[in-house]
PDB file of N, H, CA, C and O in Angstrom:
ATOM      1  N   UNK A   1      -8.075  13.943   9.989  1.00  0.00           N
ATOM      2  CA  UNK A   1      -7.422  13.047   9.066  1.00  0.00           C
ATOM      3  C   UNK A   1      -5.927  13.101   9.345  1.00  0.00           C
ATOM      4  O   UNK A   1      -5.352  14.190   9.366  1.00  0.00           O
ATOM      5  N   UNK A   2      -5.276  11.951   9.559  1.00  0.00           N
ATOM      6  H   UNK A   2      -5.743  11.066   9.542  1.00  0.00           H
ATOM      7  CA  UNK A   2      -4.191  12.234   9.475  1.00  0.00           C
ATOM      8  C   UNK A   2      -3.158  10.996   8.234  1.00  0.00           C
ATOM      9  O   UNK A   2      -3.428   9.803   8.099  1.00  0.00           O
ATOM     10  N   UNK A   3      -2.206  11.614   7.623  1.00  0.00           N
ATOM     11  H   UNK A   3      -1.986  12.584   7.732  1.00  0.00           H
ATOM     12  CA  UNK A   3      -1.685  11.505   6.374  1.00  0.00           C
ATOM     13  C   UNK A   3      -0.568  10.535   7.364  1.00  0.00           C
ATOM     14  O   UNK A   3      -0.403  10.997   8.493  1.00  0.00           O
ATOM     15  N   UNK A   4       0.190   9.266   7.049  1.00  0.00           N
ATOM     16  H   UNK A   4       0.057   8.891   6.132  1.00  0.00           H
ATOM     17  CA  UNK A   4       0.954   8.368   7.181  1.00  0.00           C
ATOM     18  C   UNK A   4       2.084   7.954   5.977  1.00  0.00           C
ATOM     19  O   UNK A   4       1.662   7.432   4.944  1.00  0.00           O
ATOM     20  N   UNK A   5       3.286   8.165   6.125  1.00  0.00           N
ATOM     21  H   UNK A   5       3.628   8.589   6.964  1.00  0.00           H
ATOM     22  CA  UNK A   5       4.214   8.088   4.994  1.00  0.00           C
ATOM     23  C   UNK A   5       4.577   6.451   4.855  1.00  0.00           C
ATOM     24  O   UNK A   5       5.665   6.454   5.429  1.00  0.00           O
ATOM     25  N   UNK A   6       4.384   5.261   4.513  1.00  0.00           N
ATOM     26  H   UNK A   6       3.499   5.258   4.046  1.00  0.00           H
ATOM     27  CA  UNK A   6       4.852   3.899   4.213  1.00  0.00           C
ATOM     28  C   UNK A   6       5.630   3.716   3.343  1.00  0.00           C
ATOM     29  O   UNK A   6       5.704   4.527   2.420  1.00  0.00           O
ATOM     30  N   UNK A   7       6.504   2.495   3.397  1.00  0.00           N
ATOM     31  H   UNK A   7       6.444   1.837   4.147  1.00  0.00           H
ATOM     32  CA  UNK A   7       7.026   1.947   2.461  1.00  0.00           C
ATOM     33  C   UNK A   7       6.241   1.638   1.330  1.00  0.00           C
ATOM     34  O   UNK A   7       5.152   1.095   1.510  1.00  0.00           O
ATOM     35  N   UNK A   8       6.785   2.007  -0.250  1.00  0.00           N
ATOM     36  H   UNK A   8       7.670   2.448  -0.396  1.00  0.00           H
ATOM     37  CA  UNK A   8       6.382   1.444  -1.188  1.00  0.00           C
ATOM     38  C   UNK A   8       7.055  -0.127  -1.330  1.00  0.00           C
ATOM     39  O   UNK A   8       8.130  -0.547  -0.903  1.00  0.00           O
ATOM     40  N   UNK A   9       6.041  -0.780  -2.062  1.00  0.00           N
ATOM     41  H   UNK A   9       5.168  -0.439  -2.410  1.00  0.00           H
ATOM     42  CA  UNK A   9       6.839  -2.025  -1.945  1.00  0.00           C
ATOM     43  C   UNK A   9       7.185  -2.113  -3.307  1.00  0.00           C
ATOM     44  O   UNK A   9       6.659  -1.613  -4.301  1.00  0.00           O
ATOM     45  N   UNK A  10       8.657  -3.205  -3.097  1.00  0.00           N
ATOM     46  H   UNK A  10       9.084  -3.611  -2.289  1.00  0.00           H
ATOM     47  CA  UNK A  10       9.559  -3.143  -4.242  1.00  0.00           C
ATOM     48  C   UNK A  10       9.202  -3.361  -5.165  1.00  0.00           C
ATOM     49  O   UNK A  10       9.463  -2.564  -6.066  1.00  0.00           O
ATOM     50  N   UNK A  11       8.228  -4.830  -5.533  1.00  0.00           N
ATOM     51  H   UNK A  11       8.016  -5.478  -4.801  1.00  0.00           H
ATOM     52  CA  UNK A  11       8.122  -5.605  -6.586  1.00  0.00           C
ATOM     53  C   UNK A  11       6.817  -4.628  -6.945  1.00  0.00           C
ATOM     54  O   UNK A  11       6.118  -5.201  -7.780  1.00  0.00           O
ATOM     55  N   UNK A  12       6.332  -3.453  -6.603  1.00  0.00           N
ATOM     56  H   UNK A  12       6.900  -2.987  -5.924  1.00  0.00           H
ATOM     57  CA  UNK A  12       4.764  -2.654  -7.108  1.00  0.00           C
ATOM     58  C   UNK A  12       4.592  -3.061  -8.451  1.00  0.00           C
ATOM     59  O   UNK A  12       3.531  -3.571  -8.813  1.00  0.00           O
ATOM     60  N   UNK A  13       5.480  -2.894  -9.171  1.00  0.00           N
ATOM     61  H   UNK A  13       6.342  -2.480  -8.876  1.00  0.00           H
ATOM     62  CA  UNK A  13       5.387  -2.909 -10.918  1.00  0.00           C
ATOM     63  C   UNK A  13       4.607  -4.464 -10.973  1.00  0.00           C
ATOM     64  O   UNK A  13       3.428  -4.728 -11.212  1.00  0.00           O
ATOM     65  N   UNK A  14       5.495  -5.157 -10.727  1.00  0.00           N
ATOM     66  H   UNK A  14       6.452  -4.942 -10.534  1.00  0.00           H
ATOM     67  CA  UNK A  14       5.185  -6.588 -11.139  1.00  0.00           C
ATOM     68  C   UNK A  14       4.199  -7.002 -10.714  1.00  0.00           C
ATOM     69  O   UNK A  14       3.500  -7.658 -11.486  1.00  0.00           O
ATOM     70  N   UNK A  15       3.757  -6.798  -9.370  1.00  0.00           N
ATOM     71  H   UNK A  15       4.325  -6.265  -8.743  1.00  0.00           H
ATOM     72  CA  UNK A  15       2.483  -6.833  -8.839  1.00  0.00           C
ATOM     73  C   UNK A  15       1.124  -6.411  -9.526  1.00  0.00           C
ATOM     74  O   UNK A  15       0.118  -7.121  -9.552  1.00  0.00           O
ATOM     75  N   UNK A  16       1.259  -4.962 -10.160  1.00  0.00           N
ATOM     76  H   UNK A  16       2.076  -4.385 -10.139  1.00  0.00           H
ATOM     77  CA  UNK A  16       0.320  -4.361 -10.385  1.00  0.00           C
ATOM     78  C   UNK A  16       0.021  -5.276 -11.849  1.00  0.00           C
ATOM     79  O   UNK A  16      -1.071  -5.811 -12.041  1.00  0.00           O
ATOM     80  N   UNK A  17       1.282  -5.373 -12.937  1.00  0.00           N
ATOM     81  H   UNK A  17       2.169  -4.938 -12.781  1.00  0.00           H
ATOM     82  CA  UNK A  17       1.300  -6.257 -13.945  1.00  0.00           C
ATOM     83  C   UNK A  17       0.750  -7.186 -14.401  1.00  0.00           C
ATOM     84  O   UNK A  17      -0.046  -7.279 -15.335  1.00  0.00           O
ATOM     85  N   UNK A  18       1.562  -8.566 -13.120  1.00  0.00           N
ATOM     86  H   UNK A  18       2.209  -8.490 -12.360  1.00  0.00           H
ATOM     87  CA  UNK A  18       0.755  -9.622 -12.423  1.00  0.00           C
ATOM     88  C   UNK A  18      -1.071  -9.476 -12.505  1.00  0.00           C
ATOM     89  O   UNK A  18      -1.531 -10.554 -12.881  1.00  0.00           O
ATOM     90  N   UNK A  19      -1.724  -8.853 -12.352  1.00  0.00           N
ATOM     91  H   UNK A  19      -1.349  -7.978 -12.046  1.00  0.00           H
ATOM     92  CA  UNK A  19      -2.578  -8.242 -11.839  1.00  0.00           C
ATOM     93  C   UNK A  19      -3.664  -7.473 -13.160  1.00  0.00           C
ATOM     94  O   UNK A  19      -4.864  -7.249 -12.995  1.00  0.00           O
ATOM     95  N   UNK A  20      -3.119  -7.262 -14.048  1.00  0.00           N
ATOM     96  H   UNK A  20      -2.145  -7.443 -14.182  1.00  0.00           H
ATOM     97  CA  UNK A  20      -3.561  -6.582 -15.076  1.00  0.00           C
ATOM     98  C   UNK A  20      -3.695  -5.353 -15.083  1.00  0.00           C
ATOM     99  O   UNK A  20      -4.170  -4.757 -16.049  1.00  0.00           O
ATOM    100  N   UNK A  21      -3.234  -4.686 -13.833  1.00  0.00           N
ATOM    101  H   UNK A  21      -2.848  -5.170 -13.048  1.00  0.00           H
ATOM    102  CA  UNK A  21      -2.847  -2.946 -13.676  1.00  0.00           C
ATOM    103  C   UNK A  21      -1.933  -2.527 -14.333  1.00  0.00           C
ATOM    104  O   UNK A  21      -0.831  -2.361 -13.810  1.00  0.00           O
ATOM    105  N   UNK A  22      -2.168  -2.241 -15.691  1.00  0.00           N
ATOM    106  H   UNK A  22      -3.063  -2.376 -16.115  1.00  0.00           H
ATOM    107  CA  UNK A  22      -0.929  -1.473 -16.261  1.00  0.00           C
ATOM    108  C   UNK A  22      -0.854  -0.139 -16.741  1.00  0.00           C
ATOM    109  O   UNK A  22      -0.180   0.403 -17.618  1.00  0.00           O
ATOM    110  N   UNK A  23      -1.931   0.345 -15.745  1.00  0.00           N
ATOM    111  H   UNK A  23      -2.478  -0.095 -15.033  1.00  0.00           H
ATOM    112  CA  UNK A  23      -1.495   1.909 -15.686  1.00  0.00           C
ATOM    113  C   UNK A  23      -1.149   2.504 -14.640  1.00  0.00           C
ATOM    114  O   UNK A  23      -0.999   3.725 -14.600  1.00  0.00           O
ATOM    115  N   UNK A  24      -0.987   1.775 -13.710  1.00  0.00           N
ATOM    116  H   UNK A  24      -1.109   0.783 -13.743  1.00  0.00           H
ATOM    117  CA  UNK A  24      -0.119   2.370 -12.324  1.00  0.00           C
ATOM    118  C   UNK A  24       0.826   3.367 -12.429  1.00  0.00           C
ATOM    119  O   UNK A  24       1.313   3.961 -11.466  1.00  0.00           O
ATOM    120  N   UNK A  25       1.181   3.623 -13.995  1.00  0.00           N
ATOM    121  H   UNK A  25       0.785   3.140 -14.777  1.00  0.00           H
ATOM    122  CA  UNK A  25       2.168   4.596 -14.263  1.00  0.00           C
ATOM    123  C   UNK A  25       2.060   4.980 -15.904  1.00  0.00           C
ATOM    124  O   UNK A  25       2.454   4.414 -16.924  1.00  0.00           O
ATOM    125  N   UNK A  26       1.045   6.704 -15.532  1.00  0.00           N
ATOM    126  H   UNK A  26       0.725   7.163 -14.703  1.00  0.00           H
ATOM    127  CA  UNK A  26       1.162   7.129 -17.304  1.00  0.00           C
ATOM    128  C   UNK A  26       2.284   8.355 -17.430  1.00  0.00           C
ATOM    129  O   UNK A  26       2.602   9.265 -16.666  1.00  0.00           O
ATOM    130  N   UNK A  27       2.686   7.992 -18.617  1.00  0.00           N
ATOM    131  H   UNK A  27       2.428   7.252 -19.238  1.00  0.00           H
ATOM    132  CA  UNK A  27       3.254   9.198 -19.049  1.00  0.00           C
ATOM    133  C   UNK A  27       4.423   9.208 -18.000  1.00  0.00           C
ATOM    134  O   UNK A  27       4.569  10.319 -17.492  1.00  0.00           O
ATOM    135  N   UNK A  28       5.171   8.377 -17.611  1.00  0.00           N
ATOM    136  H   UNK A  28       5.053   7.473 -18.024  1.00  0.00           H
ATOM    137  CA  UNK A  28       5.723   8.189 -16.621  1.00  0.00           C
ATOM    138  C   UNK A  28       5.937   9.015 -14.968  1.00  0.00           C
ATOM    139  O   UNK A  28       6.824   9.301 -14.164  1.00  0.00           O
ATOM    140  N   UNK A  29       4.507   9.127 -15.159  1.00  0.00           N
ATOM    141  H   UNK A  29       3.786   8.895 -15.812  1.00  0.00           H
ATOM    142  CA  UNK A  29       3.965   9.823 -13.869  1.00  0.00           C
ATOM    143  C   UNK A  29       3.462   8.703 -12.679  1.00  0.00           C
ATOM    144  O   UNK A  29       3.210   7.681 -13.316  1.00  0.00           O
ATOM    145  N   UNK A  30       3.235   8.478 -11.395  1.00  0.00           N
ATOM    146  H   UNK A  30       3.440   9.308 -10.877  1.00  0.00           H
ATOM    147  CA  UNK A  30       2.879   7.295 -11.106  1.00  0.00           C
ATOM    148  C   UNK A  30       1.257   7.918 -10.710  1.00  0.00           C
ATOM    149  O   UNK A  30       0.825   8.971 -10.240  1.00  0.00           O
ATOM    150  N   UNK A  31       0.621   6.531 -11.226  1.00  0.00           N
ATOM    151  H   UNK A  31       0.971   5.676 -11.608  1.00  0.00           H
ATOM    152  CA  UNK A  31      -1.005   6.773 -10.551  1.00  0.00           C
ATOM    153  C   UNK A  31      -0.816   6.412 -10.073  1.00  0.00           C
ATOM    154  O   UNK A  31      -0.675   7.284  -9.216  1.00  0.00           O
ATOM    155  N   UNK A  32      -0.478   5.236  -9.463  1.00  0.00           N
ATOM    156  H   UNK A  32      -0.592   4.528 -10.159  1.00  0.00           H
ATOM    157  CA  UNK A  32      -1.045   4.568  -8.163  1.00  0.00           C
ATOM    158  C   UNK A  32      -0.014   4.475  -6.894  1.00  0.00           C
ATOM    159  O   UNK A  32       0.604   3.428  -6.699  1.00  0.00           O
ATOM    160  N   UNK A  33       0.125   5.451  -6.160  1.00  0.00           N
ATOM    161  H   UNK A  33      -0.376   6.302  -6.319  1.00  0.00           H
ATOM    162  CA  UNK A  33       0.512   5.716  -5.123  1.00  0.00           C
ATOM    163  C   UNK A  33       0.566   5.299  -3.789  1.00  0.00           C
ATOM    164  O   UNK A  33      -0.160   5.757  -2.906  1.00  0.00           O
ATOM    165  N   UNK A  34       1.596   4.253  -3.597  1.00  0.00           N
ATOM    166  H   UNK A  34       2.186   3.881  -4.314  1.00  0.00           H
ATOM    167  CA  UNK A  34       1.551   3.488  -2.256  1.00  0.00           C
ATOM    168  C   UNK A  34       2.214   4.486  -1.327  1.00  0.00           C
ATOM    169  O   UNK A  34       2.114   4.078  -0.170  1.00  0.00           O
ATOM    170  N   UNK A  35       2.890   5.708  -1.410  1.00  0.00           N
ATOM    171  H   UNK A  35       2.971   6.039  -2.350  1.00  0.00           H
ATOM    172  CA  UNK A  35       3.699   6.136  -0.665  1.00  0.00           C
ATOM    173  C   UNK A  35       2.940   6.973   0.347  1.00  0.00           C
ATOM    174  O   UNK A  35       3.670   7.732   0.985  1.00  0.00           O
ATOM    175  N   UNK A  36       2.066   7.002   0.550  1.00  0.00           N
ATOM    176  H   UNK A  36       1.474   6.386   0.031  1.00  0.00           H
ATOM    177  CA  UNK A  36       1.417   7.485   1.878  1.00  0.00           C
ATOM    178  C   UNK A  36       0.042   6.908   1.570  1.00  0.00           C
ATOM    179  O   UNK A  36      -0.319   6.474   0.477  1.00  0.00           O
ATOM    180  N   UNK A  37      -1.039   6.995   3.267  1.00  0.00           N
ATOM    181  H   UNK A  37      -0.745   7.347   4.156  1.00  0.00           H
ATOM    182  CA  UNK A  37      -2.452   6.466   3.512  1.00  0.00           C
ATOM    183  C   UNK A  37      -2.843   7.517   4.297  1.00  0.00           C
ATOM    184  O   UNK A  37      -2.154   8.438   4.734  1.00  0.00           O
ATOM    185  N   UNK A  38      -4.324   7.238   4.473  1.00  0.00           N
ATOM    186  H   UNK A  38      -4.884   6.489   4.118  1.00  0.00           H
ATOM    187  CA  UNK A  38      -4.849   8.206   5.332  1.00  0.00           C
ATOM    188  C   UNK A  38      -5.888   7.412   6.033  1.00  0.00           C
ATOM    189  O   UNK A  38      -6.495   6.396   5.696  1.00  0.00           O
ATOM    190  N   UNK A  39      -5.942   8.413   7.486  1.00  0.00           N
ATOM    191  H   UNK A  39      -5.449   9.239   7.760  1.00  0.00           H
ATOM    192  CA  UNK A  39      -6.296   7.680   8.520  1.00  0.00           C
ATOM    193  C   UNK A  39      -7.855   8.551   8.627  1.00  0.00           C
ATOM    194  O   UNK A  39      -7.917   9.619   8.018  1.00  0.00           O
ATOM    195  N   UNK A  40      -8.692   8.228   9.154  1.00  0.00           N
ATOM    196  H   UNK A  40      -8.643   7.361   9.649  1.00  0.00           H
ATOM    197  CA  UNK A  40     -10.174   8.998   9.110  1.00  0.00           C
ATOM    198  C   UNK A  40     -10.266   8.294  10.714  1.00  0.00           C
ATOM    199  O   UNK A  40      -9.721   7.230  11.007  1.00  0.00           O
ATOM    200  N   UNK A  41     -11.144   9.209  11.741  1.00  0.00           N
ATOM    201  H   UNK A  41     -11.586  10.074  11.502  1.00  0.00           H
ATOM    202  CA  UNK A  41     -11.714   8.735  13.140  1.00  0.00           C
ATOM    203  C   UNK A  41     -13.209   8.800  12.581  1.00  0.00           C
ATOM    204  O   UNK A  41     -13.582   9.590  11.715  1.00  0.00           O
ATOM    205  N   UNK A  42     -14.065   7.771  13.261  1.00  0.00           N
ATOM    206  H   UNK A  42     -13.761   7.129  13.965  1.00  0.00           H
ATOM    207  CA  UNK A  42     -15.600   7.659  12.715  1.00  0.00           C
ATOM    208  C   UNK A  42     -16.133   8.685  12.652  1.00  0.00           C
ATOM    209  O   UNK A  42     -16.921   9.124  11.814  1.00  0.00           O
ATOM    210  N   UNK A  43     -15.646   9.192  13.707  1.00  0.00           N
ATOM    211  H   UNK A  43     -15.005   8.836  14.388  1.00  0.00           H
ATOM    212  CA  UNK A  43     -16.354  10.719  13.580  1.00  0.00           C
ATOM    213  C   UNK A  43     -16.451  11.625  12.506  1.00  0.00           C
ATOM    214  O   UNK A  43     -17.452  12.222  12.109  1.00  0.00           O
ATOM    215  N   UNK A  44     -15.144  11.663  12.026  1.00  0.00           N
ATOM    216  H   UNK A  44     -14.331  11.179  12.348  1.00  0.00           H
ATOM    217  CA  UNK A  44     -14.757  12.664  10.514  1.00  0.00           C
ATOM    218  C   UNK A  44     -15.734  11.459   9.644  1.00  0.00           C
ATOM    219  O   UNK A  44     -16.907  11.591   9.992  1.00  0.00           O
ATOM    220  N   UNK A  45     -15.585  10.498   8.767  1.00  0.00           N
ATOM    221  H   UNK A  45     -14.632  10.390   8.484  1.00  0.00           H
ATOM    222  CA  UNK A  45     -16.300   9.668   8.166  1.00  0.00           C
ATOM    223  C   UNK A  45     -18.189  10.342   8.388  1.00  0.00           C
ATOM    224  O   UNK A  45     -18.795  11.207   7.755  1.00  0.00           O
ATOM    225  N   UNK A  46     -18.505   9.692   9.252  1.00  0.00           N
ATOM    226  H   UNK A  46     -18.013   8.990   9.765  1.00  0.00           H
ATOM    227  CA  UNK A  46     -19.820  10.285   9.315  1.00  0.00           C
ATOM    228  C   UNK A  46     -20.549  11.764   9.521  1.00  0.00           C
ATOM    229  O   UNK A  46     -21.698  12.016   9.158  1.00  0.00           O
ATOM    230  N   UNK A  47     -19.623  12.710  10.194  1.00  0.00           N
ATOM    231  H   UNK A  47     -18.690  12.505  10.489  1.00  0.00           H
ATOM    232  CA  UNK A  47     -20.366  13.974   9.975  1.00  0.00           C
ATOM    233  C   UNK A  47     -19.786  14.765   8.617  1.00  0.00           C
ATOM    234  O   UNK A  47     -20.469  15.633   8.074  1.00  0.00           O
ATOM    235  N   UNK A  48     -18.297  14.337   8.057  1.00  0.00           N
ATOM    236  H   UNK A  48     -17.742  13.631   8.498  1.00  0.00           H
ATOM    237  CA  UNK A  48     -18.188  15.159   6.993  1.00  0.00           C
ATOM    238  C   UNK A  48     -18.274  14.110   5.777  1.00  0.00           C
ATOM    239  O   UNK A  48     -18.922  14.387   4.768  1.00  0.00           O
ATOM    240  N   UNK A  49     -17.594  12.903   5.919  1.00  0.00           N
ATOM    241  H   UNK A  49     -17.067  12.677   6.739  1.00  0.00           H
ATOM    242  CA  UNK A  49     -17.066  12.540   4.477  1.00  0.00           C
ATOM    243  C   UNK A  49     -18.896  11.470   4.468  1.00  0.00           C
ATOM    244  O   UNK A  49     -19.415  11.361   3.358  1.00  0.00           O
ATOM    245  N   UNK A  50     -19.485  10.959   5.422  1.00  0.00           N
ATOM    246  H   UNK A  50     -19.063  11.048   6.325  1.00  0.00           H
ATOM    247  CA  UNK A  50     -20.629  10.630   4.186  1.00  0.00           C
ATOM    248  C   UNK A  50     -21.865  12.039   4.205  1.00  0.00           C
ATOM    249  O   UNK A  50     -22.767  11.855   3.388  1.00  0.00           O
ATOM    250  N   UNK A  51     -21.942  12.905   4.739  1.00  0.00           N
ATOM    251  H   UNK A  51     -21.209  13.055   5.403  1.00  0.00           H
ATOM    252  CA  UNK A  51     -22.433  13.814   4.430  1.00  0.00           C
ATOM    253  C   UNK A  51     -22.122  14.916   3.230  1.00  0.00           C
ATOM    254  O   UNK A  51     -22.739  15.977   3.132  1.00  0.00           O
ATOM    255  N   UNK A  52     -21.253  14.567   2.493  1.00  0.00           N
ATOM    256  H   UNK A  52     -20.752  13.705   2.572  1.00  0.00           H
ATOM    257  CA  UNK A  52     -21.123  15.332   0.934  1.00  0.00           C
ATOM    258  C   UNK A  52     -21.772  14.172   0.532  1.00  0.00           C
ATOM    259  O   UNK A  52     -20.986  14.107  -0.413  1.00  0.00           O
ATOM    260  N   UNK A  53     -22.496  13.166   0.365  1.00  0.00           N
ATOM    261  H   UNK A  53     -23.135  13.219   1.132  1.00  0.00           H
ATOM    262  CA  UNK A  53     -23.147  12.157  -0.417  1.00  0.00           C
ATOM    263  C   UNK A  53     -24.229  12.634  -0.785  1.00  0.00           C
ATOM    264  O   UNK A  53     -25.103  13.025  -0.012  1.00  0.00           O
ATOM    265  N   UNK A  54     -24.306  12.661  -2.303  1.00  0.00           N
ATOM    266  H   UNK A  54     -23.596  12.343  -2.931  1.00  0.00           H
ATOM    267  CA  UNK A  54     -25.252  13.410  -3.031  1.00  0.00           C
ATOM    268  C   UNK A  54     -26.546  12.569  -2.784  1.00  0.00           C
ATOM    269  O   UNK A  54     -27.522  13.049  -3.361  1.00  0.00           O
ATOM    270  N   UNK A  55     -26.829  11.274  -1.969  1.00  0.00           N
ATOM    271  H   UNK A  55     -26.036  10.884  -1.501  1.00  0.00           H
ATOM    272  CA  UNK A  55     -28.466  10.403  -1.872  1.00  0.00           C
ATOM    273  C   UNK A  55     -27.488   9.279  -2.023  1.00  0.00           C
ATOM    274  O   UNK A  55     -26.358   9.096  -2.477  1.00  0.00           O
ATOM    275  N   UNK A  56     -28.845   8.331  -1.185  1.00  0.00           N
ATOM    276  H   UNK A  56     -29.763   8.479  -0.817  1.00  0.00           H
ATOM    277  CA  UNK A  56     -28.415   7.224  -1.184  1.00  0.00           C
ATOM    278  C   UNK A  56     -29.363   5.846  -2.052  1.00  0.00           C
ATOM    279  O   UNK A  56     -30.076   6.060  -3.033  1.00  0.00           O
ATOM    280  N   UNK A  57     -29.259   5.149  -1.732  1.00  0.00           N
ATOM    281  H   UNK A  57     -28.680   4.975  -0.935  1.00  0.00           H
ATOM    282  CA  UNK A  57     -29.590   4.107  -2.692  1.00  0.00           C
ATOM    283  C   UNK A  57     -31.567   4.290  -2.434  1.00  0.00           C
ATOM    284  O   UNK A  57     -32.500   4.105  -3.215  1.00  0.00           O
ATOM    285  N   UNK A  58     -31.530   4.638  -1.270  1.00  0.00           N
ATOM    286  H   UNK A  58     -30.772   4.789  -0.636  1.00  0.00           H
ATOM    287  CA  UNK A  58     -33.484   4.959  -0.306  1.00  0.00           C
ATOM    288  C   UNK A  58     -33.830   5.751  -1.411  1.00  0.00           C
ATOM    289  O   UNK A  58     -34.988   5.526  -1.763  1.00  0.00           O
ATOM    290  N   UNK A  59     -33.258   6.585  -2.081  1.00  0.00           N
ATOM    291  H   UNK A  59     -32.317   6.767  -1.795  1.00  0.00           H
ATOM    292  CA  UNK A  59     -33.578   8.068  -2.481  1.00  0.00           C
ATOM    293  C   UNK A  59     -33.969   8.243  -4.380  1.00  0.00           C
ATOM    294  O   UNK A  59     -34.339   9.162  -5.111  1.00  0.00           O
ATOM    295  N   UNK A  60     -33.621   6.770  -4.549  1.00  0.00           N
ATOM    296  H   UNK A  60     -33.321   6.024  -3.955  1.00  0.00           H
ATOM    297  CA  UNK A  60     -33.982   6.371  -5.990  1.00  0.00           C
ATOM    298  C   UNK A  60     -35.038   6.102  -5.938  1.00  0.00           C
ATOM    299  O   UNK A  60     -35.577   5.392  -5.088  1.00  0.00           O
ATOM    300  N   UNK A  61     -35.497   6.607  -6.810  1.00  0.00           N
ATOM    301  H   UNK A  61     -35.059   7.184  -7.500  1.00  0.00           H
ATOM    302  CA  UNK A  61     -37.604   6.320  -7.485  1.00  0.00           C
ATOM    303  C   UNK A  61     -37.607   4.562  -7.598  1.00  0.00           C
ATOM    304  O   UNK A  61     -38.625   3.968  -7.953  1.00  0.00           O
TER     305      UNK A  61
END
């Protein structure tokens, strides 16, 4: 995995607003965090991150 630092974009508030996201920020803490992403190779994806998957949709009665 590797972690990537981006620009937040300016107008986020208004956007999220716009939008009906108006908790992008509680307690004036921010939830919703544009300031970094993360990168996954297929490889990581399929042997670790869908293998913590508790069953899949096959696995329902």
């Amino acid at each position: 995995m590797l972690r990537h630092n981006v620009p937040v974009r300016r107008d986020l508030d208004q956007i999220a607003a716009d939008n009906g996201f108006d908790f992008h920020i509680i307690d004036n803490e921010i939830y919703w965090d544009e300031s970094r992403a993360y990168r996954f190779t297929l490889r990581q994806i399929e042997e670790q991150i869908e293998k913590t998957d508790c069953g899949t949709a096959s696995d329902v009665p």
